[in-house]
C-alpha positions in Angstrom: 16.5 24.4 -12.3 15.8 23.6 -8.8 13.9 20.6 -7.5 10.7 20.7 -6.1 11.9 18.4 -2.9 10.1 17.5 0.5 12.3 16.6 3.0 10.8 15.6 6.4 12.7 16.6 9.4 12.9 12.5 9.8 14.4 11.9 6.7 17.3 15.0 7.4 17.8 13.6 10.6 18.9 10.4 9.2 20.8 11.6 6.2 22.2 15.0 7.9 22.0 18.6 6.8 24.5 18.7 4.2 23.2 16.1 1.9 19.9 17.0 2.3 20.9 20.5 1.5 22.6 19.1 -1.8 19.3 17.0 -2.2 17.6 20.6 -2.4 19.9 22.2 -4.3 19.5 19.5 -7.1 23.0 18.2 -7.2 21.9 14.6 -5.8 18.1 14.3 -6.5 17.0 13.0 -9.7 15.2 15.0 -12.7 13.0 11.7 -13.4 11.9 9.3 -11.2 9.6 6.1 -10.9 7.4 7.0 -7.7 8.0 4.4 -5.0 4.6 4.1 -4.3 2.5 4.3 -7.7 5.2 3.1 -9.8 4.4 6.0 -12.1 7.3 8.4 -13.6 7.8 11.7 -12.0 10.0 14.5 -12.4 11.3 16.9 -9.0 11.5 19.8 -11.6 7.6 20.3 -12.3 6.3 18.3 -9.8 6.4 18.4 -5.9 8.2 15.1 -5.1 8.9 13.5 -1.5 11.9 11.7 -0.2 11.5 8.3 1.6 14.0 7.1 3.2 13.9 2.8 3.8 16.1 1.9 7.1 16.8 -1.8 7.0 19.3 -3.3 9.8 22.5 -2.7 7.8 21.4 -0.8 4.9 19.6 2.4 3.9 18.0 3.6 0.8 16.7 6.8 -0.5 14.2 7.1 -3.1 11.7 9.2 -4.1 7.4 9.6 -4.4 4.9 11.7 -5.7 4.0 14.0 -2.8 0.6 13.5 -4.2 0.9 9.7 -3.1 3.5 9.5 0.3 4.5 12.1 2.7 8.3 12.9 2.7 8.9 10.2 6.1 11.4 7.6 7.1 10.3 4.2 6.4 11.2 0.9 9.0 11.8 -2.6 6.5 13.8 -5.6 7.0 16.9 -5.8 5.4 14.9 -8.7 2.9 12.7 -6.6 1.9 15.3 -3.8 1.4 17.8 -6.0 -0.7 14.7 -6.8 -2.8 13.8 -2.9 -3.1 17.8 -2.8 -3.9 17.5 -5.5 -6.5 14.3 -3.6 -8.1 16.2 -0.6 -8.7 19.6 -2.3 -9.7 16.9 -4.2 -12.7 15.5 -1.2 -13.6 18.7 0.7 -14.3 20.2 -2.4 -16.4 22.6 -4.2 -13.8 20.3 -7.3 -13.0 18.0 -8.3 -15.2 15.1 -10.1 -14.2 14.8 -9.5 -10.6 11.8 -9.0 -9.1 10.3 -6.3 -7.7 9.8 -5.4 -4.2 5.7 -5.0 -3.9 4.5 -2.6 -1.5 0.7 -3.1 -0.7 -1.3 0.8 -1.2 -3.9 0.6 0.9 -7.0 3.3 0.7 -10.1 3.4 2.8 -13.6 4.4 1.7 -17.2 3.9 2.2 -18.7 1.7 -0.5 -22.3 1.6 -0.6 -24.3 -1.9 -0.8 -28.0 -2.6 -1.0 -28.9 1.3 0.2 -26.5 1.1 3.0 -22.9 2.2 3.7 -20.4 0.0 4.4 -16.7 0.5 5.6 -14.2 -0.4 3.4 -10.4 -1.3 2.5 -8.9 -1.5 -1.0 -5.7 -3.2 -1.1 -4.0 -3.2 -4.3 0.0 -3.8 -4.7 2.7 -1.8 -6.4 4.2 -5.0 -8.1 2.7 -8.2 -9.2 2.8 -10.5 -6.0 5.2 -13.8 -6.4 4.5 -17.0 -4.6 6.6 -17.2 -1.8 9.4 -19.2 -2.7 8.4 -19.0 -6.1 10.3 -17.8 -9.0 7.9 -17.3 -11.7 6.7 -13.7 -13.2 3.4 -13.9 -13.1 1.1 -12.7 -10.1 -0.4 -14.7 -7.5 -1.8 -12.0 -5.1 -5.7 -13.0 -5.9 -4.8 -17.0 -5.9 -3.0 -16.8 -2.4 -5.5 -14.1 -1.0 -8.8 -17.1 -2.6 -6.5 -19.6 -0.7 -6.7 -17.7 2.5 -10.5 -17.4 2.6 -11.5 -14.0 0.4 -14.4 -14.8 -1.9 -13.5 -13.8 -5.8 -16.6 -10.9 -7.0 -17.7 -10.7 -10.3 -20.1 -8.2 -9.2 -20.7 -5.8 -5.7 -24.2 -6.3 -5.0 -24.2 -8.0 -1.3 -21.6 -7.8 1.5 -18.8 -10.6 1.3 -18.8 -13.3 3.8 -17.2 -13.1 7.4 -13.8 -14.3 7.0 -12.9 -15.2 11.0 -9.5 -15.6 12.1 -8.6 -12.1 10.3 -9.4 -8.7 11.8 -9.0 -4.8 10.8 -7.6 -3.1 14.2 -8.3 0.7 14.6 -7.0 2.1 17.8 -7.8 5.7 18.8 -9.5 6.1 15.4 -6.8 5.4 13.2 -6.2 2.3 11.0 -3.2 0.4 12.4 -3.0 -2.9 10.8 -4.9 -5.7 9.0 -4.4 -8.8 11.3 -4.5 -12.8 10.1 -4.4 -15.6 12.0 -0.9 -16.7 13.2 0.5 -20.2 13.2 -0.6 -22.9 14.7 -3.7 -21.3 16.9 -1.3 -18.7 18.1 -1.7 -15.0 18.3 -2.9 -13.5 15.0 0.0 -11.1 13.4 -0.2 -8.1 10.7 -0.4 -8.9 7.2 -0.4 -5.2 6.8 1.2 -3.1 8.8 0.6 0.9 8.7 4.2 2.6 8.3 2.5 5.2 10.9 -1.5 4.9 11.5 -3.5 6.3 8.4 -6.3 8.9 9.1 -9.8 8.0 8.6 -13.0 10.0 7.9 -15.8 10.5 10.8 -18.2 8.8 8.7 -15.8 5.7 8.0 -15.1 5.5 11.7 -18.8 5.6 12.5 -19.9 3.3 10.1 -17.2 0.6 10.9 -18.2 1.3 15.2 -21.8 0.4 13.6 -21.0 -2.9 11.6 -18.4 -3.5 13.7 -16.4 -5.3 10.8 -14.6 -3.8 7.6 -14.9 -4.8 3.9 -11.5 -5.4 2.5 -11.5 -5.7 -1.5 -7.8 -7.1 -3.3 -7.3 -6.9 -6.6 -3.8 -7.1 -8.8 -1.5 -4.3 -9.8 -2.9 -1.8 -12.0 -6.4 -2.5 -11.3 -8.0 0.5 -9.2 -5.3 3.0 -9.5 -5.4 6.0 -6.8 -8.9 7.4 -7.1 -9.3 11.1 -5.4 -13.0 10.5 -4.7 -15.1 7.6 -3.7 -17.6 7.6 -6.4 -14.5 7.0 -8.7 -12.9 4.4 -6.6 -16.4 2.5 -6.6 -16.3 2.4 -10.4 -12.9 1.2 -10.6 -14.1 -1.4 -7.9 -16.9 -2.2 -10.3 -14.8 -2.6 -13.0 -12.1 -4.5 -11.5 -14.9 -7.2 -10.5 -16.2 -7.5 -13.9 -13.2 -8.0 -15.6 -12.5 -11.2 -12.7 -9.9 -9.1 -10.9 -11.6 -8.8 -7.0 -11.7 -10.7 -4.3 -13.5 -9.8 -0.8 -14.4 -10.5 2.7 -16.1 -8.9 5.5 -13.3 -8.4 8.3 -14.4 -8.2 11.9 -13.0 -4.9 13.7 -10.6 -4.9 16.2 -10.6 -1.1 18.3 -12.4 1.4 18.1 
């Protein structure tokens, strides 16, 4: 049966016509898959599914998404992160076990509405349970580290967070580029997220973030807000998440326009 494959011009570029041509004709790609962004299981034979390609310095894996959650695209990553990635996917098939898994952070965008007014908004939530740097544990630390860095913990959404300073959202030319913290020592700040290629944003996100002139960035864990298709929905998984102890927040000054 043949796959329902995306791939980009990007990713044949990279991997050249004949295997991508195999890719299509099913003789490489996967029937099942665990998405590389949602972590959910997928299948290229009833489902459109997109390849993504991670380039390190010295090594290159393929692996495959949802089209529904990640564009068929060529992805940039330090070789670190790509051994990790490597590791993931070595544990999952049963030739490491215990290693941890590479976390990507999903970021979505939305306007959350506070006390009658709209607000913009960020809602960062990982693929993987987060690990201390350095640390070796399996439990997650992405809430702990993100309260250590100045993000207030919610039980609730009924006033906008505190200004954490230092920290910034930038948008350039209307698109949302990075989410900048402070760098070391005083110095220049530097991206804790990064955009793989700038993510669209609504005309009424962009206006209301020009109006504020700062963003609302909500964290939680793994598994807590899920991809929601509409903002009323991502709002109650918001609520939700902050009820059950599982949000932090702060308000981000914006950097752009």
């Amino acid at each position: 049966m043949p796959r329902m494959l995306d791939v980009s011009d990007a990713v044949r570029a990279e991997i050249g016509d004949e295997e991508a041509d195999r890719l299509l004709a099913g003789e490489n790609a996967p029937g099942s898959y665990d998405c590389t962004s949602c972590r959910t299981p997928g299948h290229s034979e009833q489902e459109r599914t997109s390849t993504v390609l991670f380039i390190g310095e010295e090594t290159a894996v393929l692996a495959f998404a949802h089209a529904t959650c990640l564009p068929s695209q060529v992805v940039q990553v330090t070789e670190e992160q790509l051994q990790g990635a490597v590791r993931s996917i070595t544990a999952e098939t049963g030739g490491v076990q215990g290693a941890p898994e590479q976390a990507v952070l999903g970021v979505t965008s939305g306007l959350v509405l506070i006390a009658g007014e709209l607000h913009p908004a960020l809602v960062v939530e990982p693929t993987a349970p987060i690990v201390r740097p350095g640390g070796t544990g399996v439990g997650d630390d992405f809430l702990p580290l993100l309260f250590e860095q100045g993000f207030m913990p919610l039980t609730q959404i009924v006033s906008v967070p505190p200004v954490l300073h230092g920290w910034s959202v930038l948008l350039a030319v209307g698109q949302l580029h990075a989410v900048l913290q402070p760098g070391g020592n005083g110095g220049q700040p530097i991206a804790w997220w990064q955009a793989h290629q700038p993510l669209q944003v609504t005309d009424g996100w962009r206006a209301a973030a020009n109006k504020h002139q700062q963003v609302l960035m909500f964290a939680a864990p793994v598994g807590s807000i899920g991809r929601q298709p509409r903002e009323d929905l991502l709002r109650d998984a918001l609520d939700k998440a902050a009820a059950n102890g599982k949000l932090v927040a702060a308000a981000l000054p914006l950097a752009g326009t």
